[in-house]
C-alpha positions, 0 to 999 in steps of 0.5 A: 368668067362670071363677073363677082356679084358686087359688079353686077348687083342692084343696090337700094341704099337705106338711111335708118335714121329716116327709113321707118319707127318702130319704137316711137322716138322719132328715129327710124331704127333697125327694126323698121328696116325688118319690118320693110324687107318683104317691101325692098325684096319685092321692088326687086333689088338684091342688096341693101346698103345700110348707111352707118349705125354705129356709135356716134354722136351724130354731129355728122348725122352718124357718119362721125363714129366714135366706134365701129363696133358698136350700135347706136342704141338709138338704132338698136341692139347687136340682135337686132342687127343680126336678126336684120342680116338673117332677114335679109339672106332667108331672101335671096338678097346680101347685105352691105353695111356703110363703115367710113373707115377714113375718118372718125368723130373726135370721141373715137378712141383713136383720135382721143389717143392721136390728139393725146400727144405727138409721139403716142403710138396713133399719133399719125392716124390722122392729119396734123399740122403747126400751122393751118394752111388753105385747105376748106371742108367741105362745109364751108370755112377752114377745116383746120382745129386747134388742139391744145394737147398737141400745139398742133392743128387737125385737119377735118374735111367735114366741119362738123364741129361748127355745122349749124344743120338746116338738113336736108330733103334727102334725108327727110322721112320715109313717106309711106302714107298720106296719114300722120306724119307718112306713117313713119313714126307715132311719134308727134315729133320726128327727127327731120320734119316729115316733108309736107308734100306727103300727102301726094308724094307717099309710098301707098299712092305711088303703088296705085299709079301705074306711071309712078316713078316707084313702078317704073322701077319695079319694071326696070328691076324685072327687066334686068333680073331677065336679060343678063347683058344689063348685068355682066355687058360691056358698056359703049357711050353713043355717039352723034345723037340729038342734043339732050339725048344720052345714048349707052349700049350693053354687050354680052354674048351675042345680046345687044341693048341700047338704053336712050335717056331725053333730058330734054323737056321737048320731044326727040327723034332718034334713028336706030336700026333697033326694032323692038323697044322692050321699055318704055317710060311713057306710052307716047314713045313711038319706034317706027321706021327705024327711028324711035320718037321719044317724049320731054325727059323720057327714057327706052330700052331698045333690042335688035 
């Protein structure tokens, strides 16, 4: 039986908020991810997780909604957004939006009624307690607030409401190119600073280095597209292999792959009794007689 598709998709997850600027503000939008989708269908990925774009006042850099059902306008509009799903399935891909229904910000309606009182019908939607126990966010300090309408204390595992944000390299701006600002924006001030190594690190420089990192990736996405056990396979952890080496194997049918990862900087070799190796992240790795020599953080795919 074939496994359901979300056990066996490739997924490019997009901040929209630092993808790409079509209007100018500053802030990536929904329409810069249109824009890029003939982009993330080439990479050859078949899902994109969009994380949150819904109303929020963005303390927690939009995963603190105050409602799911609508769109921060800073990211667009309702047209936007289906425009955004029918772009995505005219090709071939799906779609999966990040909602966080486990916590809120404190403007969602439904907190606003749980904190209205202690018998009001939200009442229990979130955490509450008389008094404030040891339990820390996840930012640091206690994640207990007082609330005055309830003489009682609420819990918040992200301490948003005392989060001083000094951000944050995973969600600086998309650099696409060395020009401006990566040409993630025309604005003269975008909402994180464009990261300065832009110049080097960009989208349009990766595309012409055959070894870049975005390449790489390009060829492991066509290898899984064409080799179904790198999809659906069982997954077997190896053992008994040179220390820095983290060795897996897939199964499907009668197709077998080992996959080898060299976290270590300095030069491994590994015996096998595979004999063709069908990927390989550096020229220098070498399979011959039964043993495969690879170079500092390297990685193969081996097939019988």
């Amino acid at each position: 039986m074939d496994k359901p598709w979300y056990h066996k998709t490739s997924i490019y997850q997009i901040y929209p908020r630092s993808f790409h600027d079509t209007n100018g503000d500053g802030i990536g939008d929904l329409k810069g991810i249109i824009q890029k989708l003939d982009y993330l269908h080439e990479l050859g990925f078949e899902t994109l997780w969009i994380s949150p774009f819904f109303s929020s006042p963005q303390a927690d850099t939009g995963y603190d909604i105050s409602s799911y059902t609508d769109i921060a306008p800073e990211y667009g509009n309702m047209e936007d957004a289906l425009q955004l799903i029918e772009g995505v399935h005219q090709r071939g891909m799906k779609i999966v939006f990040d909602m966080v229904m486990n916590h809120t910000s404190d403007e969602h309606p439904w907190f606003r009624e749980s904190r209205s009182s202690q018998d009001n019908p939200k009442a229990n939607w979130y955490i509450w307690q008389d008094k404030p126990n040891n339990w820390q966010s996840m930012t640091g300090g206690s994640g207990w607030h007082y609330a005055p309408e309830r003489n009682q204390y609420f819990w918040s595992s992200f301490d948003w409401l005392n989060l001083t944000i000094n951000r944050d390299e995973v969600r600086t701006p998309m650099q696409w190119d060395g020009t401006g600002n990566a040409w993630f924006s025309s604005s003269e001030q975008t909402w994180l600073p464009v990261h300065k190594n832009h110049l080097e690190i960009n989208v349009e420089k990766a595309n012409q280095d055959e070894s870049s990192l975005l390449n790489i990736i390009r060829k492991l996405m066509k290898i899984r597209k064409n080799e179904t056990v790198l999809q659906e396979g069982s997954l077997e952890v190896l053992k008994n292999l040179p220390h820095g080496i983290l060795g897996y194997r897939r199964t499907w049918d009668h197709t077998s792959l080992t996959i080898l990862l060299n976290f270590d900087g300095s030069e491994k070799v590994v015996r096998t009794e595979f004999s063709e190796c069908i990927f390989a992240m550096s020229a220098s790795a070498d399979l011959k007689e039964k043993a495969i020599h690879m170079n500092g953080f390297g990685g193969v795919i081996l097939r019988a």
